[in-house]
C-alpha positions as CSV (number, residue, x, y, z in Angstrom):
1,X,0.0,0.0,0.0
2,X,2.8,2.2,-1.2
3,X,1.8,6.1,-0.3
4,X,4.0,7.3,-3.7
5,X,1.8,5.2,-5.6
6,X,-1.5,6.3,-4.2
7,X,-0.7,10.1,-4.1
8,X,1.0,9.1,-8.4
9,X,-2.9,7.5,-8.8
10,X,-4.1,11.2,-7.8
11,X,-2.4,12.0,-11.1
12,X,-3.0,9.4,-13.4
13,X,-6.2,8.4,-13.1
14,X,-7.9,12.1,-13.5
15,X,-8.4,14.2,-16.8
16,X,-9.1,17.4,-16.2
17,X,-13.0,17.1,-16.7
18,X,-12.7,14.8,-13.6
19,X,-11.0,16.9,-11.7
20,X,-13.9,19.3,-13.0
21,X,-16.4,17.1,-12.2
22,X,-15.0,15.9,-8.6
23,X,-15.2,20.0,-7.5
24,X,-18.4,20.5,-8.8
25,X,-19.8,17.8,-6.5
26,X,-18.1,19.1,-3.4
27,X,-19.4,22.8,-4.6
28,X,-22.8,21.3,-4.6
29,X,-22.8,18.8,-2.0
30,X,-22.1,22.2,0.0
31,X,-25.0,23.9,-1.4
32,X,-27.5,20.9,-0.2
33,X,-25.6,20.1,3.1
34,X,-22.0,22.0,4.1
35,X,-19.9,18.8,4.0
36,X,-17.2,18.2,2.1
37,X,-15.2,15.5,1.4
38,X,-11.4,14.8,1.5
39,X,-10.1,12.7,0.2
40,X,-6.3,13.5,0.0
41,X,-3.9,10.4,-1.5
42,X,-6.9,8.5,-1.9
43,X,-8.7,8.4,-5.5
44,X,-12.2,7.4,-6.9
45,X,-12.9,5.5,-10.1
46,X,-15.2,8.2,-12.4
47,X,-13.4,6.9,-15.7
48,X,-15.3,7.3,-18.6
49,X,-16.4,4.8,-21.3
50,X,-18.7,2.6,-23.3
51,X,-21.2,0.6,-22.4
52,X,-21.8,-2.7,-23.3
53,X,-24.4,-5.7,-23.2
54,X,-23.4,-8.7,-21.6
55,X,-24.2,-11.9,-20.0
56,X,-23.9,-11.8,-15.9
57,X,-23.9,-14.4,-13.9
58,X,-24.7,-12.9,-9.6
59,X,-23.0,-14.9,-7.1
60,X,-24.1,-14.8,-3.2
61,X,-22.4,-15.7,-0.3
62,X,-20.5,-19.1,-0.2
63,X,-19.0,-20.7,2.6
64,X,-15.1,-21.4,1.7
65,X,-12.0,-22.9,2.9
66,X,-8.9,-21.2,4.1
67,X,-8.2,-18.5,6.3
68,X,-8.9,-14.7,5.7
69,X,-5.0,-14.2,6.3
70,X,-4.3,-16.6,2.7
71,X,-5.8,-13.5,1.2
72,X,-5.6,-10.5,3.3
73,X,-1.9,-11.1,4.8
74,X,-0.2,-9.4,1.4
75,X,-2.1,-6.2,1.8
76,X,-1.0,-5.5,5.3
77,X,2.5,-6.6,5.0
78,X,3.0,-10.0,6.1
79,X,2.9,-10.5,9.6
80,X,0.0,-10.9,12.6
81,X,-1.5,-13.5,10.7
82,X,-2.9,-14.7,14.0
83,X,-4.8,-11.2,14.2
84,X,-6.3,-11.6,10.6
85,X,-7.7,-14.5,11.2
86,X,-9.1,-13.8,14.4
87,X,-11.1,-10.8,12.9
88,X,-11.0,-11.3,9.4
89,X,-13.6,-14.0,7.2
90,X,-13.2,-15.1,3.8
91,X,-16.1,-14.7,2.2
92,X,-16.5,-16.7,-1.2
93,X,-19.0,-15.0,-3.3
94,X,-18.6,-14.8,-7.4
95,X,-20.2,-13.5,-10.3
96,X,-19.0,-14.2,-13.6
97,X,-19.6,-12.6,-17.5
98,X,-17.7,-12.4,-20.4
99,X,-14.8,-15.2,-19.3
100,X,-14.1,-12.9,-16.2
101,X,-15.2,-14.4,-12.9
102,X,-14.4,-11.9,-10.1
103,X,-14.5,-13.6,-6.6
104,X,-14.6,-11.3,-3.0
105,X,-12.1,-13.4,-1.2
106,X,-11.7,-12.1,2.3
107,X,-12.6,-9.1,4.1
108,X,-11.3,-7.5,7.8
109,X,-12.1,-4.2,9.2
110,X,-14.0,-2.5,12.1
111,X,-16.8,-0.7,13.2
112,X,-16.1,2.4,10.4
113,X,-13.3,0.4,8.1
114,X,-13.2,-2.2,5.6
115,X,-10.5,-4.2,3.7
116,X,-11.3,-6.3,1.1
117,X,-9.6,-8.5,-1.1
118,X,-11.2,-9.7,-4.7
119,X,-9.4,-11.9,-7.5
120,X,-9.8,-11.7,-10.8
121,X,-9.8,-14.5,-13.0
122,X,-9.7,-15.4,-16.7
123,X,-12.2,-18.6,-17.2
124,X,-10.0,-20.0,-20.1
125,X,-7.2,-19.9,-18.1
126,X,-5.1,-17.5,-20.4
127,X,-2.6,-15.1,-18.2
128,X,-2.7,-11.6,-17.4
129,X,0.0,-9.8,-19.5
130,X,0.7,-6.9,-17.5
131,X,3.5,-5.4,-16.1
132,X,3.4,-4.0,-12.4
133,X,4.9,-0.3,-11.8
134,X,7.9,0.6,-10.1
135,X,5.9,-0.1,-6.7
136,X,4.2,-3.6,-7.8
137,X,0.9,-2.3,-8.8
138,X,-0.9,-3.1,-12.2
139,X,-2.0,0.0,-14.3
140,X,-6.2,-1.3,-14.5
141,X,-8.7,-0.2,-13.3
142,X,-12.8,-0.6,-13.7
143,X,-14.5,1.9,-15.7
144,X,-17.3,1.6,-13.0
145,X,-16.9,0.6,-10.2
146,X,-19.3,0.2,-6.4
147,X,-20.0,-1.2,-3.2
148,X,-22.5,-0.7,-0.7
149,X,-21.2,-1.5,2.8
150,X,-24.7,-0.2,4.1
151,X,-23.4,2.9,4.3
152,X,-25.8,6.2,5.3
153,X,-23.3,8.7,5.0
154,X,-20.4,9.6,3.3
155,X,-16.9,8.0,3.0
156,X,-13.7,8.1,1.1
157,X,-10.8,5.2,0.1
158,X,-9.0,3.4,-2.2
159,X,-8.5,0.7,-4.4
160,X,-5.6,-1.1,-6.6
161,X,-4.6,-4.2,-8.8
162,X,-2.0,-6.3,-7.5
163,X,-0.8,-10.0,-9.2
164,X,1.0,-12.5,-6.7
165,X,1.4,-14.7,-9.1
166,X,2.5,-13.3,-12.9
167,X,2.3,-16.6,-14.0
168,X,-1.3,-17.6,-13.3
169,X,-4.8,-16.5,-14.6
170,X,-5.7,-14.2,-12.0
171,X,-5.2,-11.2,-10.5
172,X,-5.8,-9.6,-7.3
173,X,-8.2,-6.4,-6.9
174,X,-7.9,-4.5,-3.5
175,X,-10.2,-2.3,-2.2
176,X,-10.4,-0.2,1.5
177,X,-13.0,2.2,2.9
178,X,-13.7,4.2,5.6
179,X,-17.2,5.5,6.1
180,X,-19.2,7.9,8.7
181,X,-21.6,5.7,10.1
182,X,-20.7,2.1,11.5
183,X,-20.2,-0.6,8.7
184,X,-22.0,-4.3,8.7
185,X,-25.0,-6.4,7.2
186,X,-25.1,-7.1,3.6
187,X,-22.8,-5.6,1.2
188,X,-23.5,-5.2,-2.8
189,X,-20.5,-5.0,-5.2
190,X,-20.5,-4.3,-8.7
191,X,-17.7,-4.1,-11.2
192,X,-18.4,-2.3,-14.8
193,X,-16.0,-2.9,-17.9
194,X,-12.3,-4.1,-16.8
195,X,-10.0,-1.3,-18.9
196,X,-5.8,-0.7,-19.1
197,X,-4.4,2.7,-18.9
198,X,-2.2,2.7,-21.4
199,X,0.9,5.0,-20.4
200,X,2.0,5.9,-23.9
201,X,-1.2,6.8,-25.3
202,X,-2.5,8.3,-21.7
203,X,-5.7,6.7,-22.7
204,X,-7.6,4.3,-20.7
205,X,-9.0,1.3,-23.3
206,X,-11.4,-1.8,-22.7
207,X,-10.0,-5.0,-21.8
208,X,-12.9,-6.8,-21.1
209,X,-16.2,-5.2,-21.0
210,X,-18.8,-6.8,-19.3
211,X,-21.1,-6.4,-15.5
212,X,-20.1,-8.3,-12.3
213,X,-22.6,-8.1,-9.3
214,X,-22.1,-9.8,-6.1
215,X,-23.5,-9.7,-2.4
216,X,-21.8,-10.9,0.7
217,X,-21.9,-10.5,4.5
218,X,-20.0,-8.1,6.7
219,X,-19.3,-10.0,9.6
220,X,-15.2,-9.5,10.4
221,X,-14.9,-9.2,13.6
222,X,-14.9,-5.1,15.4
223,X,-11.7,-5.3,17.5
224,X,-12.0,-1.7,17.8
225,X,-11.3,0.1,21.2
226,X,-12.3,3.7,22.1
227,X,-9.7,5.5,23.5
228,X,-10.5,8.6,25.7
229,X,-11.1,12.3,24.4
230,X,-11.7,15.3,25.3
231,X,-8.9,16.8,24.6
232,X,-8.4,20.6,23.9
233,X,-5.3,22.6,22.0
234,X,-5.1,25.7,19.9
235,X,-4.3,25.5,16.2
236,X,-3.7,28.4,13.4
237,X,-5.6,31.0,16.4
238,X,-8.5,28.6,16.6
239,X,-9.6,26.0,19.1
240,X,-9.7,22.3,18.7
241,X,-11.4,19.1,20.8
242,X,-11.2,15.9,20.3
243,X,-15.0,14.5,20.7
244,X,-13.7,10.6,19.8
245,X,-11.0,8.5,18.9
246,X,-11.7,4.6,18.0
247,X,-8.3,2.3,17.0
248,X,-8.4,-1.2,15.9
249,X,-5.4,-3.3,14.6
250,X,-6.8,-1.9,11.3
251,X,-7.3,1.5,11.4
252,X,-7.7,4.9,13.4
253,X,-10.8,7.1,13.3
254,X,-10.7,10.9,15.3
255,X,-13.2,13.2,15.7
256,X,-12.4,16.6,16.5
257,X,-14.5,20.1,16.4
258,X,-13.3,23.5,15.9
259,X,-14.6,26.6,17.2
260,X,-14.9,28.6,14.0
261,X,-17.2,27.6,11.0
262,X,-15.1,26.9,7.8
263,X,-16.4,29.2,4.9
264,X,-16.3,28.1,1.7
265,X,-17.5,30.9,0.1
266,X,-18.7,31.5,-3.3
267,X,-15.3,29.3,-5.1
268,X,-15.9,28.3,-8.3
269,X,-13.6,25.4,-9.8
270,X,-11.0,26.4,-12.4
271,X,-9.3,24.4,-14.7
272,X,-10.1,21.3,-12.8
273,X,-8.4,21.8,-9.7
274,X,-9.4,23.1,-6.4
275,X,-10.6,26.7,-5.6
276,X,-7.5,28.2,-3.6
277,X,-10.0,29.5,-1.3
278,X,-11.2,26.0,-0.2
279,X,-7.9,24.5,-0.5
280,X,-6.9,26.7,2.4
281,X,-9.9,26.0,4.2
282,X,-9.4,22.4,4.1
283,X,-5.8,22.7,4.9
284,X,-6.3,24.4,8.0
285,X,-9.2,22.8,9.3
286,X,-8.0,19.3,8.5
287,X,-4.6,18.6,6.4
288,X,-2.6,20.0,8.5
289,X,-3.6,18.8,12.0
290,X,-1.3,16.1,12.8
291,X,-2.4,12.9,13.1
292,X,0.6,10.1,14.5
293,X,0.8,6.5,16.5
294,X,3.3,6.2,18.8
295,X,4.4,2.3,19.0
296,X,5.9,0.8,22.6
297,X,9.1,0.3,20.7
298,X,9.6,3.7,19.7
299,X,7.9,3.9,15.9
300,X,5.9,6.4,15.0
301,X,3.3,6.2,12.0
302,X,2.2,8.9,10.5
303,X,-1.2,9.2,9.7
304,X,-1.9,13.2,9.1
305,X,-2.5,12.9,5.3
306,X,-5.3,10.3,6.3
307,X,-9.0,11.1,4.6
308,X,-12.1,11.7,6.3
309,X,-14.9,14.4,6.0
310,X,-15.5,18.6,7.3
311,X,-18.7,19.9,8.2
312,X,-19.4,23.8,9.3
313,X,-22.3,23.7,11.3
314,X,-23.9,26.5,13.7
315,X,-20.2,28.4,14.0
316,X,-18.2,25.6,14.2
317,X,-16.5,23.1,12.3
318,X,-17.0,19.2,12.8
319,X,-14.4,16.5,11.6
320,X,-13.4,13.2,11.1
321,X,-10.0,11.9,10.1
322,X,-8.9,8.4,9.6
323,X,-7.9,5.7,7.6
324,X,-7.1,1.8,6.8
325,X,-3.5,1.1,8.0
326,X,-0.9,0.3,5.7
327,X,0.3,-2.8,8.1
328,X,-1.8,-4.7,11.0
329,X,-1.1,-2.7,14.0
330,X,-1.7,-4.8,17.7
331,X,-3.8,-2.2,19.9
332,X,-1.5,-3.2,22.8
333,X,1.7,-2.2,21.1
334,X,0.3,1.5,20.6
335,X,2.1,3.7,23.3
336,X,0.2,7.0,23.1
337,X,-1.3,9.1,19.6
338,X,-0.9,12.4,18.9
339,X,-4.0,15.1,17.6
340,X,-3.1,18.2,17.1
341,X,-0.7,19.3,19.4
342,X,-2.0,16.9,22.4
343,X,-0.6,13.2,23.1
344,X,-3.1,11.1,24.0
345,X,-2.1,7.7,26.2
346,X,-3.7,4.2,24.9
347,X,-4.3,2.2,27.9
């Protein structure tokens, strides 16, 4: 889950009437209800193509064999198998069209973050071709693509295309996302069109079209634990308290409110990038409030350019800041975090 490659995705995988389109959305999601989204080194799919007619075939939930850490133990590094199998499930459901069967292998997550793990596989057994990046990752992407974790609210992640083995007929597709509300029940996933971005032509071209639509459960285990807030230190001349903090082995989530109301004004997007008006609002309400884990033997991650959401509401400023961690951290080998300018012990 190389950060270089994520923040390189920022730049790759949007022309500039995404970028366009991506600000206009924030612009009027303000307009209906002052929230915006950000989003940071993450990146959405919004690629734009043809449709096609094809042949589907759903796939539920199946029971399967293994253990969620055969699947999930790549993304996070290698390591605390033990943990991802503890809260982690495979899962087992498919849907195939088109030769393409796409399979949701394993999930893990907590109360307001999800992992999961898909493979993609070519039914006649012919190999993937593609050559990863500098950092491992293969340059596809969907030109749709969705899943419903039951989430009312907003959210923000990321997804990529690894291959663990170049030599077989699959590949792997990896998805994480944090939401607003708490995450479980039944999730729908649906893939549209399976496309390569071709460096040299900068163009993004079909590789197999087609619809894949599955639905399993969410049912990892939440081995989230909420640490105490309350919390209050001064920021840029304004005031900030931390109103909740929950950490897993998978990810952080903090909650903090400011005592002034972000104003967005009346920005207007311009050639598909940010109003500099809004870029400083977010920056001082959000990117730059430091966001670290201190470890028991002394490491610290850094977790300040994690996403998450604003909202100015009645003078004030409400929001949230997390993300899914780039390796399985053990809640009792977390030493103390750090918001803002406050360290914060984790019993």
């Amino acid at each position: 889950m190389d950060r270089r490659y994520k923040e390189g995705l920022d730049r790759l995988r949007f022309t500039q009437e995404e970028k366009r389109d991506m600000v206009e959305y924030l612009l009027d999601a303000h307009k209906e209800e002052p929230k915006v989204r950000a989003y940071h080194k993450k990146f959405k799919f919004i690629m734009i193509g043809v449709a096609a007619a094809l042949a589907l075939t759903a796939g539920a939930g199946a029971v399967i064999g293994g253990n969620a850490s055969d699947w999930l133990s790549g993304v996070f590094g290698g390591g605390h198998t033990e943990i991802i199998d503890r809260i982690g499930r495979p899962v087992g459901a498919s849907a195939s069209g088109n030769g393409l069967k796409v399979t949701a292998d394993a999930i893990i997550g907590d109360s307001h973050n999800a992992c999961i793990v898909y493979t993609i596989e070519r039914e006649d057994g012919t190999p993937f071709d593609f050559k990863p990046n500098e950092f491992g990752y293969l340059p596809l992407h969907f030109q749709s693509q969705w899943t419903d974790l039951n989430v009312l609210g907003g959210s923000h992640g990321s997804a990529w295309f690894t291959d663990n083995d170049p030599g077989d007929n699959k590949i792997q597709f990896v998805e994480v996302k944090s939401a607003d509300v708490p995450l479980g029940g039944r999730a729908k996933a649906e893939f549209h069109d399976l496309c390569y971005f071709n460096e040299e032509t900068g163009e993004s071209e079909p590789l197999v079209e087609g619809d894949w639509k599955l639905r399993f459960n969410v049912d990892y285990e939440d081995a989230s634990v909420q640490v105490p807030a309350g919390q209050a230190f001064t920021q840029d001349g304004m005031g900030f308290t931390v109103t909740g903090i929950s950490l897993s082995p998978v990810a952080l989530r903090v909650e903090y409110e400011v005592d002034s109301q972000a104003d967005w004004g009346d920005a207007e997007s311009a050639d598909g990038r940010m109003p500099e008006d809004m870029r400083r609002q977010q920056a001082r309400y959000f990117e730059d409030v430091p966001l670290l884990i201190h470890l028991k033997d002394g490491t610290v991650i850094d977790q300040t350019r994690a996403g998450g959401g604003i909202r100015p509401k009645g003078g004030k400023t409400y929001c949230t800041k997390g993300d899914v961690f780039e390796r399985i951290v053990p809640v009792e080998d977390v030493q103390s975090l750090t918001v803002g300018s406050v360290e914060i012990p984790v019993q």
